[in-house]
Every structure is written in structure tokens, then in C-alpha cells.
C-alpha positions in Angstrom: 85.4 54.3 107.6 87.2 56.5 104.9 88.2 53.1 102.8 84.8 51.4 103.1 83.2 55.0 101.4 86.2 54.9 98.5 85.3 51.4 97.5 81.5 52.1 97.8 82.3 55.4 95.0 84.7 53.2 93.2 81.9 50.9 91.9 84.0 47.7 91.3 85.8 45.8 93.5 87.8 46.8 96.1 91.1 45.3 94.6 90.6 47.3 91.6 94.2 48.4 90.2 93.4 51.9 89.1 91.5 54.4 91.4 87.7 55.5 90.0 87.7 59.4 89.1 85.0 59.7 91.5 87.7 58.1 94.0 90.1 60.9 92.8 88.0 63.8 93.2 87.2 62.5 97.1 90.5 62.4 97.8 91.6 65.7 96.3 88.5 66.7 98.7 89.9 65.2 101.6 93.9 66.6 100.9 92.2 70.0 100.4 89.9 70.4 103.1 91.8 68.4 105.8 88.3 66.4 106.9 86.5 63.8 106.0 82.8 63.9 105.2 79.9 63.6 107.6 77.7 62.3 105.2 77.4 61.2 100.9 74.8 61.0 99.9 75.0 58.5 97.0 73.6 58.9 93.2 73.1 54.9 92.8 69.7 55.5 90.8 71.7 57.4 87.6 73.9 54.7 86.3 74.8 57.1 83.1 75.6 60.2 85.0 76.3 59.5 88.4 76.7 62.3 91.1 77.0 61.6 94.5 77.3 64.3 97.3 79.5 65.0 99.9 78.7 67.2 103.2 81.6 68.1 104.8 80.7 69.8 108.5 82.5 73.2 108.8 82.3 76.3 111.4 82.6 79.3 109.0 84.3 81.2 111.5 86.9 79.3 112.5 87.8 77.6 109.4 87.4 80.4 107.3 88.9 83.1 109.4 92.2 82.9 107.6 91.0 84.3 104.7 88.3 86.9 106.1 89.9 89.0 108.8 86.3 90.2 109.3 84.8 86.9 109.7 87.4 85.7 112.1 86.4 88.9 114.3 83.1 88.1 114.6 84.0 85.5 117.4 81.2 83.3 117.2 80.5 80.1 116.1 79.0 79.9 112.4 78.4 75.6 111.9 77.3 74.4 108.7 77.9 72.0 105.8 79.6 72.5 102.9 77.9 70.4 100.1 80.3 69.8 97.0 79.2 67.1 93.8 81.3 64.4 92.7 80.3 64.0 89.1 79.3 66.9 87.0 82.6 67.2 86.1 82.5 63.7 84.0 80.7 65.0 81.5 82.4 67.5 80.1 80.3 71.0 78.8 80.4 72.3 75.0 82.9 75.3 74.4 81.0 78.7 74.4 80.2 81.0 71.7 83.8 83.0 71.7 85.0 80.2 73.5 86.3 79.1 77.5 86.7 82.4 79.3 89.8 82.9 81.1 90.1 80.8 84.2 87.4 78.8 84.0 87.0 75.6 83.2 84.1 72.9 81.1 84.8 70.8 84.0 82.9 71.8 86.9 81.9 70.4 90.5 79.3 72.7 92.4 79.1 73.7 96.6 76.7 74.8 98.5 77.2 76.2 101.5 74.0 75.4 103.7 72.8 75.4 107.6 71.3 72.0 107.6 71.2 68.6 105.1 67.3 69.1 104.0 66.8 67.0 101.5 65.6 69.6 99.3 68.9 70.7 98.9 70.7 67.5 98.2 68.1 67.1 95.1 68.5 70.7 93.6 72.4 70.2 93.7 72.1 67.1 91.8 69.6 68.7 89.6 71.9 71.4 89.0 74.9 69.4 88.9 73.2 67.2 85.6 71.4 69.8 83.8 74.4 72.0 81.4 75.8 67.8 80.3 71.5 67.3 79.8 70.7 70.9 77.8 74.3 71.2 76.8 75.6 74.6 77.8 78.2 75.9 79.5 77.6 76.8 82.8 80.6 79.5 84.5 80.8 82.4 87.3 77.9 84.9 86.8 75.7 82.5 84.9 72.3 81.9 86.3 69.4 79.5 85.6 65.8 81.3 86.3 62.9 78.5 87.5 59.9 78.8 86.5 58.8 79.1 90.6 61.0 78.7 93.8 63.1 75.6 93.7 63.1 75.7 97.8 59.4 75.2 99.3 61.0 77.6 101.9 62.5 80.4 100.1 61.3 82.3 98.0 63.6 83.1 95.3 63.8 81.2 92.5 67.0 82.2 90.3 70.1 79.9 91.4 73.4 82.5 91.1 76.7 80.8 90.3 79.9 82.2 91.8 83.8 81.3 91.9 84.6 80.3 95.5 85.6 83.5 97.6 87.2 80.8 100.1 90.7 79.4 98.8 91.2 76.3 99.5 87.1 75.5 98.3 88.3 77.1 94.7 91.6 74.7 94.4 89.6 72.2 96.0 89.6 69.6 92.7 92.5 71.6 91.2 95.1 69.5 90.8 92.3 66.7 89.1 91.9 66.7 85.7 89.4 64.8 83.3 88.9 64.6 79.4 91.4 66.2 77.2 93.2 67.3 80.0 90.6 69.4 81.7 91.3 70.9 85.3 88.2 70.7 87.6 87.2 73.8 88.9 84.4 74.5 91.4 81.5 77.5 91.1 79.2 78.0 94.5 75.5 77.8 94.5 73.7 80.7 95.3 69.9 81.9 94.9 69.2 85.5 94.1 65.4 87.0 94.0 63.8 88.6 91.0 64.8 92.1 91.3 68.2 91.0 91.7 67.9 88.7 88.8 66.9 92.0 86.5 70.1 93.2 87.5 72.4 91.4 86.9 71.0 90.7 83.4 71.8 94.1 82.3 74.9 96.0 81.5 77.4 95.9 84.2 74.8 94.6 86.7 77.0 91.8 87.6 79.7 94.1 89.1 76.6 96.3 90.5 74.9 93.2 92.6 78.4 91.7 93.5 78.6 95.3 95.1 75.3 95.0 96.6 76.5 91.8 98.1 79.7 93.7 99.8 77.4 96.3 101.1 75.0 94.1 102.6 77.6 91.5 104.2 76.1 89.1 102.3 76.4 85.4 104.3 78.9 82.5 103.3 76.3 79.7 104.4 72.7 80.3 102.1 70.2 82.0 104.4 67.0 81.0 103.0 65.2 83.9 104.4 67.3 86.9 103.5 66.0 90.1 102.4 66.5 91.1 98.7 69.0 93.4 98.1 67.4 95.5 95.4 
């Protein structure tokens, strides 16, 4: 099954000499994660920028409980998907003003972590996943991009919230990969935030204030789309 989904990313034939980055990036996945995908969902409309999706199935306790003593107490089940791109990173994003910070990286693939596979998610991640290499910015932990009204027809915050992975081996995930000059893919998670908590962060120190917020209030790995704001 795995070898039928390679040559489908790889775009050629399936004798082709050198692995496709897309390829690559899939199997840095599958080394990291130890699973294979349930389901891609494949970007063959955008021959330009292509950027397929991945959802690998995960329980967030018990796959996540070595890192989070406090989630691996919980004792429950927690099922979900973890949605990452295969893609963005291709396109590579313009240095910012006073340059890369430290650790990050103009190669970028995005996760989600969700409940279900609406389709409403696979499209914003795509979205999301093509809009710094389309507008041209740089796109990095803390960043966020307001909408003009709720990108989810059932949530209703509409400020998407990037974030370095908390979970380890999500943020090495595409590590060891590297693209155009060089570049090391790193990942940021998706997150949406509401307005008050937008306001916040937007002001001095207000990133380190909601990050606390988010401690305080346990905020949850997988995106609950109902979720009081915190603010």
C-alpha cells in the first residue's frame, strides 16, 4: 500500500532513479512517526505548487504520554488525526526584516491536530500551507493570520495561531530533510485563537501572556472547535 502512495507523490514513473522531495518528506514522516497514513489527500489540481496532505490516526494519550506525564495520567483514550502538508516547504519564504530568527526555519510544513477529517479542514490547511510562497512573507511561531470572518462554518474564531510543536518527535518530524540552499524543514502547528485573544497577543509581551493563558486553562492538543475564549 505504502509503495503504490510513494509512486502516486512521486509524479513520474515508478522506476524513477532519484526519489521526489515530496517522496522524501513522506518518508521522514513515516521513520518519525512510526505509522503510516490513514488517508492523503492529494493536491493534483495545483500543478505549480503542489501540497498534498497526510492524516496520520493517533490516540493523544497513549502516543503522547511520553512526553506529557499529565496527559499520560489522564488514562483515557484521546483518538484523532494528525494532519501535516507535504509541500509548503518547496517554495521557500523571503528572509525577514532583521532576518531568520533563531531556530526557525523559511522552510515550513504545517499540522493540525483535529478530531475528525471534515473537509473544511483539509482546505484551510492547504490554504494556509500556499498563502506566505503566494503574499510572500515569512510565516514562524507566534505569527498569526486574522480572516476577515471565521474560516470554520463551525467555530467561531477566526485568527489561525501558529506554534512550534510541543510534541517531539512532531517538531523533528521533517528534520533531517532539507530543500533549497540547504534549508532544514521545520514544522509550526495550526491553531485558531478568538478575537480577544488575538488583541493580546498583538501587544507587548502578550505572546508570553496567552501562551500562559493556554497553561492555565489546559489548553487541548487536538483543535476543539468549541472551546471557550480564554480572555
Amino acid at each position: 500500500m505504502f509503495d503504490k502512495l510513494k509512486k502516486i507523490l512521486a509524479g513520474a514513473a515508478p522506476t524513477a532513479a532519484e526519489p521526489t522531495r515530496a517522496q522524501l518528506r513522506l518518508q521522514a514522516m513515516l521513520d518519525e512517526l512510526e505509522d503510516e497514513p490513514e488517508q492523503t489527500f492529494l493536491d493534483s489540481a495545483d500543478a505549480e505548487h503542489r501540497v498534498d496532505i497526510h492524516a496520520f490516526g493517533r490516540n493523544f494519550v497513549e502516543d503522547c504520554e511520553g512526553d506529557d506525564d499529565d496527559v499520560a495520567d489522564a488514562g483515557a483514550d484521546d483518538e484523532g488525526y494528525v494532519l501535516v502538508t507535504n509541500g509548503m516547504s518547496d517554495r521557500l519564504m523571503p528572509v525577514p526584516a532583521g532576518g531568520v530568527p533563531e531556530g526557525a526555519s523559511r522552510a515550513i510544513e504545517l499540522v493540525w491536530y483535529v478530531r475528525d477529517l471534515n473537509p473544511e479542514y483539509i482546505a484551510n490547511l492547504r490554504w494556509l500551507a500556499k498563502l506566505p510562497a503566494f503574499d510572500g512573507f515569512f510565516l514562524g511561531s507566534g505569527h498569526r493570520v486574522p480572516m476577515p470572518e471565521p474560516p470554520l462554518s463551525f467555530c467561531a474564531f477566526q485568527t489561525f495561531f501558529f506554534l512550534s510543536p510541543i510534541y517531539r518527535p512532531d517538531e523533528r518530524m521533517l528534520s533531517g530533510v532539507t530543500v533549497d540552499e540547504g534549508e532544514a524543514v521545520a514544522t509550526l502547528t495550526v491553531n485558531l485563537i478568538s478575537e480577544a485573544e488575538y488583541a493580546l497577543v498583538k501587544r507587548e509581551n502578550g505572546f508570553g501572556e496567552l501562551l500562559d493563558l493556554f497553561d492555565a486553562n489546559d489548553h487541548p492538543m487536538v483543535f476543539d472547535p468549541q472551546r471557550s475564549s480564554y480572555v
